[in-house]
C-alpha positions as CSV (number, residue, x, y, z in Angstrom):
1,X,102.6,91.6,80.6
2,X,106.5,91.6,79.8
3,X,108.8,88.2,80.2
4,X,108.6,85.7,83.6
5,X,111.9,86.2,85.7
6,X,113.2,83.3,83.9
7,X,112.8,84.8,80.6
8,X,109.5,83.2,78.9
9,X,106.9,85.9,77.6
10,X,104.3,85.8,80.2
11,X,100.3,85.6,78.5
12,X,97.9,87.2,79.1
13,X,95.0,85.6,77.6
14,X,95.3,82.4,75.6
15,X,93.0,80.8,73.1
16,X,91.6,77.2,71.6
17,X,94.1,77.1,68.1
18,X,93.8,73.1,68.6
19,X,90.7,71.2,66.7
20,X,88.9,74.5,66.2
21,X,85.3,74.5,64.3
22,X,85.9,75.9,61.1
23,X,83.1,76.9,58.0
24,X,85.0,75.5,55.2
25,X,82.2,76.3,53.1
26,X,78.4,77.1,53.0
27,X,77.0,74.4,55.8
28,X,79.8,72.6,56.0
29,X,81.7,72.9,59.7
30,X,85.2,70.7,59.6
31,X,87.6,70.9,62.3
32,X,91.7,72.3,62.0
33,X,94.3,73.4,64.1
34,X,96.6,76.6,63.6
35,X,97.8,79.6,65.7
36,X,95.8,81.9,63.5
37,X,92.6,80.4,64.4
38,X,92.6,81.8,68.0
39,X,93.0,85.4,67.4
40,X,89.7,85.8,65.7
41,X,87.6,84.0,68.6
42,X,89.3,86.1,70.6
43,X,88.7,89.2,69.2
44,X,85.4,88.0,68.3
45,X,84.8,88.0,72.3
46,X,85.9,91.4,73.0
47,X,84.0,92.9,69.9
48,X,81.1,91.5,71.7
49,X,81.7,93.4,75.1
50,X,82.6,96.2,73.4
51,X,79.7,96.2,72.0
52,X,77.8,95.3,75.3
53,X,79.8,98.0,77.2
54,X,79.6,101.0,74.3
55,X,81.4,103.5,76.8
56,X,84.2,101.6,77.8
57,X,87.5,102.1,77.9
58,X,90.1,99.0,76.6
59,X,91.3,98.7,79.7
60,X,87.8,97.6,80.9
61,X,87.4,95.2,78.1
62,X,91.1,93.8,78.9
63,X,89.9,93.5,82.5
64,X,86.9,91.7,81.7
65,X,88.6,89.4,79.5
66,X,91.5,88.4,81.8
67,X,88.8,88.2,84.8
68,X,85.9,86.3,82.8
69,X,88.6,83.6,81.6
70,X,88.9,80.0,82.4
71,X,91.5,79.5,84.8
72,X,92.8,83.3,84.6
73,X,94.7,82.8,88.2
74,X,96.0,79.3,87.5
75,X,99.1,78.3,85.1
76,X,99.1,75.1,83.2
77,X,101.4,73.8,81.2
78,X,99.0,72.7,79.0
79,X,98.8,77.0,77.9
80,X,101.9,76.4,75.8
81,X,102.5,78.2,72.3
């Protein structure tokens, strides 16, 4: 996406790293926080259309991601990192 005309790195997709479900270990489900938590519900997500859409190309799954987001069109400052 490339930086905003005032110089912040614009995102394209964001995801929950704050109070995330976690397994900590066999039935046990705690809750934590970190940046590295979001990548892997993310990714998660488009393994799944991938997987839905066996033929597509990542541009596809990028479009379906950024169009099947919450709020995709809006900006809130609450999207920080």
């Amino acid at each position: 996406m490339g930086p905003s005309t005032d110089g912040r790195i614009k995102l394209a997709n964001v995801a929950m790293g704050v109070n995330v479900p976690v397994q900590f270990s066999a039935g046990s489900v705690n809750r934590s926080s970190g940046t590295s938590f979001s990548c892997p519900g993310s990714s998660g997500i488009a393994s799944c259309l991938m997987h839905a859409f066996p033929n597509a190309f990542h541009n596809y799954i990028l479009k379906l991601l950024h169009s099947l987001s919450d709020n995709f069109q809006l900006q809130f400052p609450i999207y920080v990192f």
